[in-house]
N, C-alpha and C positions, 0 to 999 in steps of 0.2 A: 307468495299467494297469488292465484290468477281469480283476475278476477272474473261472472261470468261468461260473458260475450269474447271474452279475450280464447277462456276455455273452450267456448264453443267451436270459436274459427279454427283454434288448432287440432282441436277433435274432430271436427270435419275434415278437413284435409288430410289429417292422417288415417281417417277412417274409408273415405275415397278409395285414397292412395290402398290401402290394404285391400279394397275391396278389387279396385283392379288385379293386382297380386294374385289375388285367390280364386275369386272366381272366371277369371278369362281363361285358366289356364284347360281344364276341361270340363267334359258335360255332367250335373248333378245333380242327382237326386234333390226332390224338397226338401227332406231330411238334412241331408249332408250339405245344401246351401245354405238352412238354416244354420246349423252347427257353425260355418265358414264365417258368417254375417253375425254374429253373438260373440265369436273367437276376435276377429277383427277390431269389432266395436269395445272390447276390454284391451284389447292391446293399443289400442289409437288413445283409446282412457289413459288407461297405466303412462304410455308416452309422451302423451299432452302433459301429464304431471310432471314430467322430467327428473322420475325416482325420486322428488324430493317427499314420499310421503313412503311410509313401512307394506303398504297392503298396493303399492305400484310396485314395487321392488319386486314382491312376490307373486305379482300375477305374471310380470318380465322376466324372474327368473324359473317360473314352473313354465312357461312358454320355450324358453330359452333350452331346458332338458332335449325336448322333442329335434332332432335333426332336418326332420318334414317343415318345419320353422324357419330354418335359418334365413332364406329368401326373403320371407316377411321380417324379421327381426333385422334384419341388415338397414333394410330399405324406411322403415319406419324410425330408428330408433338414431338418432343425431350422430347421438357418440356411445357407441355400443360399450366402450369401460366402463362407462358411466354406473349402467344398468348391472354389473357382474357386481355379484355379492359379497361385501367386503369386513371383515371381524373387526368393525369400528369398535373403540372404547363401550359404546351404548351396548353393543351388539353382545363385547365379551361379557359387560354386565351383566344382561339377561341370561346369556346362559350361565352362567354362574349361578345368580338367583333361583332358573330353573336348576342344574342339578344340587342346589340347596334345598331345594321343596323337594326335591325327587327323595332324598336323605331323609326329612323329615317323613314323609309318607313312608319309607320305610320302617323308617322307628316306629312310626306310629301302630304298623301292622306287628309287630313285634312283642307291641305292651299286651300284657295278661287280659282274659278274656271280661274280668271283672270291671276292668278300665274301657276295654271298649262298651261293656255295656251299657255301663254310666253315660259315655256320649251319644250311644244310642237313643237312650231314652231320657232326655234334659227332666229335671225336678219340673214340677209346675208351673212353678211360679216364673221358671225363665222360656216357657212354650211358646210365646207369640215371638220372643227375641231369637229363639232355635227356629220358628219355620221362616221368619223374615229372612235371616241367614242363608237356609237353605233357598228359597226361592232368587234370592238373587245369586246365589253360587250354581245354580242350576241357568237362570236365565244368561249370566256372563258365560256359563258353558256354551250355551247355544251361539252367544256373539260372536266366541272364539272360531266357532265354525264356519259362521255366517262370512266375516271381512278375513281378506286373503290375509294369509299370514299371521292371524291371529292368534295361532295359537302359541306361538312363542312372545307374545305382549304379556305385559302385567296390566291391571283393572285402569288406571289412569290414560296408558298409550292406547287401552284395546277402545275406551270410549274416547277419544279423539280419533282416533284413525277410524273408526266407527259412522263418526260425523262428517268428516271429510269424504269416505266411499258413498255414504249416501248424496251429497251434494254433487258428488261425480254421476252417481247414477244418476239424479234428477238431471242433469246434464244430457247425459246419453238418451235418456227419454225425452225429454225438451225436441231434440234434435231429429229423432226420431220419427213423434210426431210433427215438427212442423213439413217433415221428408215428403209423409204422407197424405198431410194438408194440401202440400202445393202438387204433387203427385194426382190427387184426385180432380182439384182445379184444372188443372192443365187434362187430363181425359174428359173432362164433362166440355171444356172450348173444344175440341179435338175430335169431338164425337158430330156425326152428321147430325142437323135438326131434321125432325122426323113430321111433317103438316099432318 
């Protein structure tokens, strides 16, 4: 676990680093040096973690697809085996469990029309316990989307790995802003006084 000022020096550094990489190489649109400065700053994240989290693996290994990469991926990442994705025990688990659920979903589409209707529409008396259900089977949807690689997690990894992207991002933004804290300090010394 790092802790955060430790994170931050090495998110810097490697966010630098990437930034030279990317953008010295040629001239770019604001657009496309946006895009470059957002890409960079998730890879120096992801990096700084040093794979030991599910949703850095995944942002390193959807990175790692792109050939246009490799450059940055070399140069940022320690021990690039590291980061290659690998069918640990946990890993065969989960899939396993997914195509266990995958089975069940089909069965489930399978049963008589009468059976689904009954789950469609829960008795009364169990109505607050059917939409409580569905609001949080709908909102861990949304999670799944939201932290990289969620979507192959089950409800327990997807809310810790959940917790951790967030405290990564509050990191990246920490950093972010104080860039442009001292950025503007330094323009307003820098600027002529005007009598």
């Amino acid at each position: 676990m790092h802790t955060s000022s430790k994170l931050k020096r090495e998110f810097i550094k490697k966010w630098f680093k990437g930034l030279q990489i990317c953008c010295s190489s040629k001239k770019m649109d604001v657009l496309e040096r946006k895009k470059k400065i957002k890409f960079c700053a998730d890879i120096a994240m992801a990096s700084a973690k040093n794979a030991t989290t599910s949703w850095s693996n995944a942002v390193i290994s959807d990175a790692m697809k792109y050939e246009e990469n490799s450059i940055l991926m070399d140069n940022l990442l320690s021990h690039k085996s590291r980061f290659i994705p690998q069918k640990t025990a946990a890993v065969c688990k989960m899939i396993a469990l997914h195509k266990r659920f995958r089975s069940k979903k089909i069965l489930k589409k399978c049963c008589s029309v009468a059976q689904r209707a009954k789950k469609t529409f829960p008795p009364t008396s169990n109505l607050a316990t059917y939409i409580a259900k569905r609001l949080v089977k709908k909102r861990t949807q949304v999670l799944k989307r939201l932290v990289p690689g969620g979507e192959a997690m089950d409800e327990f990894s997807l809310i810790k790995e959940a917790l951790d992207y967030i405290l990564s991002l509050r990191v990246q933004v920490d950093v972010m802003r104080n860039l442009v804290n001292a950025t503007e300090v330094l323009n307003e010394s820098n600027s002529p006084i005007v009598d």
